[in-house]
TORLUMFI-401340 format. One record per residue: residue number from 1; residue in three letters; x, y, z of N, C-alpha, C in turn. Coordinates in steps of 0.05 Angstrom, whole numbers, plus 5000, padded with zeros to 4 digits. Atoms other than C-alpha are relative to their C-alpha. Layout:
<sites>
site resi: NUM; resn: ALA; n.east: X; n.north: Y; n.up: Z; ca.east: X; ca.north: Y; ca.up: Z; c.east: X; c.north: Y; c.up: Z
...
</sites>
This chain:
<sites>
site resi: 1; resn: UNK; n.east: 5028; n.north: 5009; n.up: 5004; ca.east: 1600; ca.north: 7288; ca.up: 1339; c.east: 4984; c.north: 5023; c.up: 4989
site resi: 2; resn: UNK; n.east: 5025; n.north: 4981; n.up: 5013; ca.east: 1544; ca.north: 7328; ca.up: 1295; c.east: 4981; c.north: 5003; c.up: 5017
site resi: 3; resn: UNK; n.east: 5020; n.north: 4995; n.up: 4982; ca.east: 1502; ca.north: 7366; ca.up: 1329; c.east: 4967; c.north: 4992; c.up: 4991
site resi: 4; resn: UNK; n.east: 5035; n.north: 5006; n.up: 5023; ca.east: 1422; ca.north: 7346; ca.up: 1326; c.east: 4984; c.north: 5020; c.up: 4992
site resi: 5; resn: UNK; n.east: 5011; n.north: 4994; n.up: 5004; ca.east: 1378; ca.north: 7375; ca.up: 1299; c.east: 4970; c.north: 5000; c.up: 5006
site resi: 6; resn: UNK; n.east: 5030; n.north: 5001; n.up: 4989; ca.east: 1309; ca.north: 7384; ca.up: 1337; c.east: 4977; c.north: 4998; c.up: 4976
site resi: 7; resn: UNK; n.east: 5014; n.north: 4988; n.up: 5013; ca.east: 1268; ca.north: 7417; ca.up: 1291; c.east: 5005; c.north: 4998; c.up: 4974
site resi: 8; resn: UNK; n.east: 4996; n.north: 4988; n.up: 5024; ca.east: 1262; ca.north: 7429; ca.up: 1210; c.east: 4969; c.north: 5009; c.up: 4993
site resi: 9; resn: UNK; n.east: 5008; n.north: 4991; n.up: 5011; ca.east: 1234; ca.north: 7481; ca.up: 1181; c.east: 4993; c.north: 5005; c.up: 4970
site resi: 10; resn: UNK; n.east: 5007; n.north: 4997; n.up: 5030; ca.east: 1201; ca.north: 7473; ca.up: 1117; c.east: 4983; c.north: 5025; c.up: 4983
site resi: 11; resn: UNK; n.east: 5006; n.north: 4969; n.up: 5011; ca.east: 1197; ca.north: 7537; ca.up: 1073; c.east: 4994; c.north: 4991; c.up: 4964
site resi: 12; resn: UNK; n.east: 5010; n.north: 5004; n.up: 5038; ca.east: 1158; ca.north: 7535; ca.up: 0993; c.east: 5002; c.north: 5020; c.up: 4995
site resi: 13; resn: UNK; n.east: 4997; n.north: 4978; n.up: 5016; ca.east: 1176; ca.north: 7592; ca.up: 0953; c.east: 4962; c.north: 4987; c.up: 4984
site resi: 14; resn: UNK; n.east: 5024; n.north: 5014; n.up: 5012; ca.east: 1113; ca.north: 7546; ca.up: 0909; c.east: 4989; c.north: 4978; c.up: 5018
site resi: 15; resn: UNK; n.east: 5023; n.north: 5023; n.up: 4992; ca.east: 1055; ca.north: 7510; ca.up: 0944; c.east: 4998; c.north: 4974; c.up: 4983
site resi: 16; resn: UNK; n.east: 4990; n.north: 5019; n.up: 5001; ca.east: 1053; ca.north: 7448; ca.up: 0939; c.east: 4969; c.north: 4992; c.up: 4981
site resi: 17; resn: UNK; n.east: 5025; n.north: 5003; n.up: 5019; ca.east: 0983; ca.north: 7454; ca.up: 0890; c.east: 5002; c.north: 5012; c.up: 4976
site resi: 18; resn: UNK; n.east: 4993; n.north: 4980; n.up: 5020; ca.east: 0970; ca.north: 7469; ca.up: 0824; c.east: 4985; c.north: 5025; c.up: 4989
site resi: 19; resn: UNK; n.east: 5012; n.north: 4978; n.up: 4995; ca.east: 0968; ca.north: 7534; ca.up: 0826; c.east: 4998; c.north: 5018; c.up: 4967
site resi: 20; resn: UNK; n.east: 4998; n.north: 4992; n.up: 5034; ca.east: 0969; ca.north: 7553; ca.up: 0752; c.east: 4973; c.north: 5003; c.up: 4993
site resi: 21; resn: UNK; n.east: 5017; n.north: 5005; n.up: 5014; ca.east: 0901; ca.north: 7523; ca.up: 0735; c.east: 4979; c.north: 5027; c.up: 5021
site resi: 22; resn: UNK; n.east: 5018; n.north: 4983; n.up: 4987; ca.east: 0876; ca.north: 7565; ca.up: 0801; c.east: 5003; c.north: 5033; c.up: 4998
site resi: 23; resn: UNK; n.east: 4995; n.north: 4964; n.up: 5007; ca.east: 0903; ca.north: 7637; ca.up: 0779; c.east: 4982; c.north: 4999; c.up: 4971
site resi: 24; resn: UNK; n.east: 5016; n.north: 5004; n.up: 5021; ca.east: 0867; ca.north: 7610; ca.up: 0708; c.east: 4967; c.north: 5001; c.up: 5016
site resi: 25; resn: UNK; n.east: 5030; n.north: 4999; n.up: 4997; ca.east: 0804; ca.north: 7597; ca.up: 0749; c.east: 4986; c.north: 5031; c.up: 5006
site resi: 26; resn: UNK; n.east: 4994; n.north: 4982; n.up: 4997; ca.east: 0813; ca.north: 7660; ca.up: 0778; c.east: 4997; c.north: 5023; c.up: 4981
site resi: 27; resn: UNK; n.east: 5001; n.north: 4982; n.up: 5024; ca.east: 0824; ca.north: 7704; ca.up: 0716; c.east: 4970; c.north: 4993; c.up: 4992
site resi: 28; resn: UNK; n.east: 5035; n.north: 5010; n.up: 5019; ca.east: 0757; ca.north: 7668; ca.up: 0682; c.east: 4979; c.north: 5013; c.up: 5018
site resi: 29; resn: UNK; n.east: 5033; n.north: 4985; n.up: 4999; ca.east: 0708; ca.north: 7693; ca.up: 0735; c.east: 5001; c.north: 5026; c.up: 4999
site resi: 30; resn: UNK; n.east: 4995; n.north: 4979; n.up: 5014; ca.east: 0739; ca.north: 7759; ca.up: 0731; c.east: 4991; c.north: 5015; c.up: 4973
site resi: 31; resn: UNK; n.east: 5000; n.north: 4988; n.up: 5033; ca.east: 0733; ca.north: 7762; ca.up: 0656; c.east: 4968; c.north: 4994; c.up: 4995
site resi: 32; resn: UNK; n.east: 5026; n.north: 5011; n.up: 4998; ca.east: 0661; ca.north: 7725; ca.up: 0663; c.east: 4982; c.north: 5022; c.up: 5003
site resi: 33; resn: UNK; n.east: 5024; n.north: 4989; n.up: 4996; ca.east: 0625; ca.north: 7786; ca.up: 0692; c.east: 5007; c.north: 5025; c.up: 4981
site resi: 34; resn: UNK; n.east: 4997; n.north: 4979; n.up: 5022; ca.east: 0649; ca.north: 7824; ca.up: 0629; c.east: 4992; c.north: 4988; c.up: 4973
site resi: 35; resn: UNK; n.east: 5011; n.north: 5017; n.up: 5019; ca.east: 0625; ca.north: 7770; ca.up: 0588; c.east: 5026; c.north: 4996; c.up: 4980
site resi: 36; resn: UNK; n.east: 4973; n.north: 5014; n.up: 5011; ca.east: 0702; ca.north: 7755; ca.up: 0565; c.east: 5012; c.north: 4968; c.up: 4997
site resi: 37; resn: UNK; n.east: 4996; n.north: 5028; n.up: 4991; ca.east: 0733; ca.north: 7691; ca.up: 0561; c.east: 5030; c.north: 4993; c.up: 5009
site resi: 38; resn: UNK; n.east: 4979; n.north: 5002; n.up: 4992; ca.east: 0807; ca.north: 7677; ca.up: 0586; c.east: 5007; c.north: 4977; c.up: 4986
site resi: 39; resn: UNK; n.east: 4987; n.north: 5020; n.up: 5017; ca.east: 0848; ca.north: 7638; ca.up: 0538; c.east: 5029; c.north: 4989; c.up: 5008
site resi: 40; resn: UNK; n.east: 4975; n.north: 5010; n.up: 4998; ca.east: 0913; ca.north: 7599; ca.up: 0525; c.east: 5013; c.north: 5018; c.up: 5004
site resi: 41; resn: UNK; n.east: 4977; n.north: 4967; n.up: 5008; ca.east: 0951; ca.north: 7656; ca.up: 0492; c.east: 5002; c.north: 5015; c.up: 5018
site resi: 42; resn: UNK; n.east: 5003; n.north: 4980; n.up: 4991; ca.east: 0930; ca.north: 7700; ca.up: 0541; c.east: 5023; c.north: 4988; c.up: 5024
site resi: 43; resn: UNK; n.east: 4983; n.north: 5016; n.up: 4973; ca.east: 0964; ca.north: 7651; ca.up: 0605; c.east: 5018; c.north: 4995; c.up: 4983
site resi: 44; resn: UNK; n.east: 4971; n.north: 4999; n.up: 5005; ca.east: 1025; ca.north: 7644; ca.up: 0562; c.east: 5018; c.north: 5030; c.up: 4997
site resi: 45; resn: UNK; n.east: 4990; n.north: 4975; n.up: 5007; ca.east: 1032; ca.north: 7715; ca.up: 0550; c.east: 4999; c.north: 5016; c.up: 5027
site resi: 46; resn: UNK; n.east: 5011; n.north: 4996; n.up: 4975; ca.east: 1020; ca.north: 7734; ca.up: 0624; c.east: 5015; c.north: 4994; c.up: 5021
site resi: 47; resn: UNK; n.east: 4988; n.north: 5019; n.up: 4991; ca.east: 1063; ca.north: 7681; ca.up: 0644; c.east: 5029; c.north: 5020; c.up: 5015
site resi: 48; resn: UNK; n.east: 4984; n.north: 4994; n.up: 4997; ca.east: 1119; ca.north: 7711; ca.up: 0693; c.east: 5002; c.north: 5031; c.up: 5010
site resi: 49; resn: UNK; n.east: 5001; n.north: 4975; n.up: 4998; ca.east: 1097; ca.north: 7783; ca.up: 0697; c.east: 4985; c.north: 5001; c.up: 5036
site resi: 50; resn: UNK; n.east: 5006; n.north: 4988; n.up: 4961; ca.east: 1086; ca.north: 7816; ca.up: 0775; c.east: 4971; c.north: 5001; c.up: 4996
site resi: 51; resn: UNK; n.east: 5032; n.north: 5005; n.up: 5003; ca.east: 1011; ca.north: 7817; ca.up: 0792; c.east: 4990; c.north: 5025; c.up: 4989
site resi: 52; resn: UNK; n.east: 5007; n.north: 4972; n.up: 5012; ca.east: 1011; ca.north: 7900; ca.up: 0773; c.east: 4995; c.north: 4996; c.up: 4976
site resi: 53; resn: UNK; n.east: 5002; n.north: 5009; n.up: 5038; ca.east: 1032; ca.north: 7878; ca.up: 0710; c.east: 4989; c.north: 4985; c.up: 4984
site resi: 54; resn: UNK; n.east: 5025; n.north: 5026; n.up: 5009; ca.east: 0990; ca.north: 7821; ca.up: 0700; c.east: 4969; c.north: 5006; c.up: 4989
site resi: 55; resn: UNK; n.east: 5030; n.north: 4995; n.up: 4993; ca.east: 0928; ca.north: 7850; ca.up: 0715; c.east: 4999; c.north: 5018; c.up: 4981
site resi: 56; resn: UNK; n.east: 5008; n.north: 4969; n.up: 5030; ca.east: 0947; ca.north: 7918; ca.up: 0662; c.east: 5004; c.north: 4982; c.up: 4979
site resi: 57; resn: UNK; n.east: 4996; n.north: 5012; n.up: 5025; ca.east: 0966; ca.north: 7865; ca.up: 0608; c.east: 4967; c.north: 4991; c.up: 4992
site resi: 58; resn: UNK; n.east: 5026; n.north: 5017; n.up: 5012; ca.east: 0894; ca.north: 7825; ca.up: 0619; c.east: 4982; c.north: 5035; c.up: 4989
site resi: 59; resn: UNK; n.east: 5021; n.north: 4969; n.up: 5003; ca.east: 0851; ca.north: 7903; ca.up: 0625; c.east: 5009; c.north: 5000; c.up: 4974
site resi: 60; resn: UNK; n.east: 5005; n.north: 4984; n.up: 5018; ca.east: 0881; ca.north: 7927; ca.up: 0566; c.east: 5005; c.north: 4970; c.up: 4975
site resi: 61; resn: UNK; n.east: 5012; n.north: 5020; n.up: 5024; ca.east: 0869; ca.north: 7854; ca.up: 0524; c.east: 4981; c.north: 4998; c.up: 4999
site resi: 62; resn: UNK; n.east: 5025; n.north: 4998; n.up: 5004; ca.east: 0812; ca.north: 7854; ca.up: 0542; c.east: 4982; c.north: 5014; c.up: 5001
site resi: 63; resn: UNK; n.east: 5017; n.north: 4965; n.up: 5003; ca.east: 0789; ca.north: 7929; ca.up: 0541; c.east: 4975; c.north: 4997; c.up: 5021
site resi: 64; resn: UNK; n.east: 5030; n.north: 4998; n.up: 4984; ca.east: 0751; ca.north: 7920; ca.up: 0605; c.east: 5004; c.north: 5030; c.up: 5021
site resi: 65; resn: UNK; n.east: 5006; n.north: 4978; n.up: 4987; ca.east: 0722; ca.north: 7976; ca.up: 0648; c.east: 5016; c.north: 5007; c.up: 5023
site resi: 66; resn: UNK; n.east: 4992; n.north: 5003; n.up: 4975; ca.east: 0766; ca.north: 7972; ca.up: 0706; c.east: 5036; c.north: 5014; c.up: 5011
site resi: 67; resn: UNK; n.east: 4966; n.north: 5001; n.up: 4997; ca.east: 0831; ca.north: 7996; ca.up: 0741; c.east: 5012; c.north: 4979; c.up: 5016
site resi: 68; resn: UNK; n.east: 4991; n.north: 5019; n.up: 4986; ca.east: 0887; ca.north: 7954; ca.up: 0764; c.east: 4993; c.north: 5005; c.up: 5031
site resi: 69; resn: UNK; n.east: 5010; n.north: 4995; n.up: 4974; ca.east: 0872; ca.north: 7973; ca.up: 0836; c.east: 4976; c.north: 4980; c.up: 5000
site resi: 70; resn: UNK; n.east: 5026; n.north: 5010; n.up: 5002; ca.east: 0797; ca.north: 7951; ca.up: 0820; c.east: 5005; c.north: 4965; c.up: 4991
site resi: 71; resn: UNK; n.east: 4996; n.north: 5030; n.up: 5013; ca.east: 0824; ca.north: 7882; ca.up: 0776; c.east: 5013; c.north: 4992; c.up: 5034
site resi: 72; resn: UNK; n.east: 4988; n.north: 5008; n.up: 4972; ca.east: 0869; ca.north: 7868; ca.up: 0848; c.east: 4978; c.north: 4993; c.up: 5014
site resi: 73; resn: UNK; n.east: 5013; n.north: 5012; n.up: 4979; ca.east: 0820; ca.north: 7867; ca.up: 0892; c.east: 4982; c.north: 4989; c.up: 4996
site resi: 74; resn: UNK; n.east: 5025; n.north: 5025; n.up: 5008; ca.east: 0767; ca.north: 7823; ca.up: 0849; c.east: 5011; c.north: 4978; c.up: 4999
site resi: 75; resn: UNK; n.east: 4984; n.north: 5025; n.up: 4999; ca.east: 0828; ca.north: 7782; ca.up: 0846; c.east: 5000; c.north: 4987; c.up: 5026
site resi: 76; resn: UNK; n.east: 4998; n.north: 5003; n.up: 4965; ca.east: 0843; ca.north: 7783; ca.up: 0919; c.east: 4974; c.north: 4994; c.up: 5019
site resi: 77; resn: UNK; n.east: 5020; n.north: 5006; n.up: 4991; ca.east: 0765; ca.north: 7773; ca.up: 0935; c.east: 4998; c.north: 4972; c.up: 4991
site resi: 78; resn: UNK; n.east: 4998; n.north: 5027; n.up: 5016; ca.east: 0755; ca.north: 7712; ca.up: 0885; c.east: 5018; c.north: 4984; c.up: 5010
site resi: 79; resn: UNK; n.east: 4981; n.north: 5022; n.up: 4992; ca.east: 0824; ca.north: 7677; ca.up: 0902; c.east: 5003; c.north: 4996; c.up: 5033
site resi: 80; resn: UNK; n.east: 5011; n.north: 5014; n.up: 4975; ca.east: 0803; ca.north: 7682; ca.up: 0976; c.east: 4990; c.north: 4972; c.up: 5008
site resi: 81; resn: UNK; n.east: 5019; n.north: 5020; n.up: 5004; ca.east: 0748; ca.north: 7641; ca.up: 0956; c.east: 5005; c.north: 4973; c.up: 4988
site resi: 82; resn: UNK; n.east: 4981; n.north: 5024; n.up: 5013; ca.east: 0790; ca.north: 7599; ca.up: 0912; c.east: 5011; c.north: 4975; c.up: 5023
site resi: 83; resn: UNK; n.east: 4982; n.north: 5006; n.up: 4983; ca.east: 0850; ca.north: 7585; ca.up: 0956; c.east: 4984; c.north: 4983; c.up: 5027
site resi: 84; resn: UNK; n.east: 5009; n.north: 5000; n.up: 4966; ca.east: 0807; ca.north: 7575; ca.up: 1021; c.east: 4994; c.north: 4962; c.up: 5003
site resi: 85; resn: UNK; n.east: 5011; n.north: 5027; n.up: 4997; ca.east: 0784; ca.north: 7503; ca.up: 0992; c.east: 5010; c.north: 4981; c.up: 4982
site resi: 86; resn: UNK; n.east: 4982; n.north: 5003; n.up: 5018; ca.east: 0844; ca.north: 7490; ca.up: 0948; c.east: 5018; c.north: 4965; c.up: 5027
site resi: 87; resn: UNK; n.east: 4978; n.north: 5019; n.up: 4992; ca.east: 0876; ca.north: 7412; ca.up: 0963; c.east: 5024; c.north: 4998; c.up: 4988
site resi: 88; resn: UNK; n.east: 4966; n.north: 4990; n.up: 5007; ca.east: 0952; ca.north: 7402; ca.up: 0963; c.east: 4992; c.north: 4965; c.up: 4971
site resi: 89; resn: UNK; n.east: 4984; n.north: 5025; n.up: 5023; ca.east: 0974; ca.north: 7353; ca.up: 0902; c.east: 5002; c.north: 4979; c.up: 5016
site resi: 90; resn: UNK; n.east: 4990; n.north: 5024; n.up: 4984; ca.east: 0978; ca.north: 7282; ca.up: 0918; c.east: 5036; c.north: 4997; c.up: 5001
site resi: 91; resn: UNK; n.east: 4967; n.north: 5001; n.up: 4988; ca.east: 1038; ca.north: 7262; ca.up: 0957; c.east: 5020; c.north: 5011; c.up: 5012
site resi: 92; resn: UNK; n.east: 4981; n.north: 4970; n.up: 4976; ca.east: 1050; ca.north: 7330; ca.up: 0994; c.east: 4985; c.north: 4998; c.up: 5026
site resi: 93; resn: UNK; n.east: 5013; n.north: 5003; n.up: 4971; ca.east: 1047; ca.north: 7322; ca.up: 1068; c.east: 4985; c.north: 4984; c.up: 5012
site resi: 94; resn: UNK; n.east: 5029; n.north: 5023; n.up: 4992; ca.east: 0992; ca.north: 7266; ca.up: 1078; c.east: 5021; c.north: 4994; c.up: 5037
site resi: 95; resn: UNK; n.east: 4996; n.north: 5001; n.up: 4968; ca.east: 1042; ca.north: 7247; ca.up: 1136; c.east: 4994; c.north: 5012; c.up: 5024
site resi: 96; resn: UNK; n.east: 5006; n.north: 4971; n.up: 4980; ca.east: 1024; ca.north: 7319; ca.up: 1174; c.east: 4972; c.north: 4990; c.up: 5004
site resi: 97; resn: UNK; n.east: 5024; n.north: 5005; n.up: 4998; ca.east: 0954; ca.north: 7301; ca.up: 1163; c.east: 4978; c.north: 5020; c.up: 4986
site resi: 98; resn: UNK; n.east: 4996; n.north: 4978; n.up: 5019; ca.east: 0950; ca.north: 7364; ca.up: 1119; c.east: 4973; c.north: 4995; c.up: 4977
site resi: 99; resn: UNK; n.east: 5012; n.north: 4999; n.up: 5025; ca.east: 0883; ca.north: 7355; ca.up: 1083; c.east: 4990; c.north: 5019; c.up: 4969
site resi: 100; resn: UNK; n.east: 4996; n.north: 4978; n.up: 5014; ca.east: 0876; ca.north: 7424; ca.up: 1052; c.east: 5024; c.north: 5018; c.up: 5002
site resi: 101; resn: UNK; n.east: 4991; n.north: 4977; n.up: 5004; ca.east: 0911; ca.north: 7480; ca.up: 1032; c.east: 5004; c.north: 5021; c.up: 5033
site resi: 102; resn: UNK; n.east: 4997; n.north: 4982; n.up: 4977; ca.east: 0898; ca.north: 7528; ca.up: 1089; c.east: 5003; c.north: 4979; c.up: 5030
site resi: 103; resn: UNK; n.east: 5002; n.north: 5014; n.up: 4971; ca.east: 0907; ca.north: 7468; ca.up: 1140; c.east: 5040; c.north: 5001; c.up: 4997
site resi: 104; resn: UNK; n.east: 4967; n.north: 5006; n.up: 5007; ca.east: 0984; ca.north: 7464; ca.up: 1107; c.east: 5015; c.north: 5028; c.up: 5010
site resi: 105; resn: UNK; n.east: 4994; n.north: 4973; n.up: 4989; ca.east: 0993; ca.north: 7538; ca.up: 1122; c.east: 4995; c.north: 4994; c.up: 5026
site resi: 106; resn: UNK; n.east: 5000; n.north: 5003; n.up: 4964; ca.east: 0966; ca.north: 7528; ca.up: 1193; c.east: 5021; c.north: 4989; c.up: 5012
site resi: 107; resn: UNK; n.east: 4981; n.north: 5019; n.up: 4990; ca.east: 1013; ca.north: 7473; ca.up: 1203; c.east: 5027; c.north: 5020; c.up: 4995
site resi: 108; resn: UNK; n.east: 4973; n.north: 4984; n.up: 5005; ca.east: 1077; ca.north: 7516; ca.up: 1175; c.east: 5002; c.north: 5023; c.up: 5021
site resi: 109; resn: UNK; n.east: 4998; n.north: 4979; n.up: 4983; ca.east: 1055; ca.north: 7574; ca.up: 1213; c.east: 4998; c.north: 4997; c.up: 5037
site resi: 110; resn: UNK; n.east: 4982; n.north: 5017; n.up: 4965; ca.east: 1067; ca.north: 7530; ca.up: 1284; c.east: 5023; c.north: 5000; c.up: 5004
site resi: 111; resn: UNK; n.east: 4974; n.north: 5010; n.up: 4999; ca.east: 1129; ca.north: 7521; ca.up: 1264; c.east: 5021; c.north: 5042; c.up: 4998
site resi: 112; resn: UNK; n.east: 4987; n.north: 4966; n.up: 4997; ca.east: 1140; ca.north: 7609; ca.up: 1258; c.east: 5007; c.north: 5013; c.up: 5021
</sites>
């Protein structure tokens, strides 16, 4: 006989939102208080690189005043603010009752 299984633990390498348009929203107010604008090209070219490297590719496209250290943590302030009120995609979780983002984390992190 197979043993049961009580419990499953559900693990996302990727959230279950789309998180693409919100690293784009992200970059824009960034680039906004430099009076920049964040383009296509720029999120295809961007696409894949670690956040160190992300953040020296945007500075030195867009020749702004700042170091990566400094770009990080306007990132990490802003996508606080982002993230905090970020809904999941239709069709992820509604069973849990999971209406946001940080309620889907809460829920995962019961299960740690």
């Amino acid at each position: 006989m197979a043993p049961t299984v009580p419990n499953v633990i559900l693990s996302y390498r990727i959230p279950p939102t789309d998180t693409v348009t919100l690293y784009e929203v992200i970059r824009q107010r960034i680039l906004s208080e430099f009076g920049k604008v964040y383009d296509f090209t720029t999120n295809i070219d961007s696409q894949g690189l670690l956040s160190r490297d992300a953040a020296a590719f945007v500075i030195s496209k867009f020749d702004l005043p700042i170091t990566v250290n400094e770009y990080l943590a306007r990132s990490a302030a802003v996508g606080n603010k982002v993230f905090s009120n970020v809904q999941l995609m239709p069709g992820w979780l509604q069973d849990l009752g999971c209406p946001s983002f940080r309620s889907f984390i809460n829920t995962l992190t019961v299960f740690m």
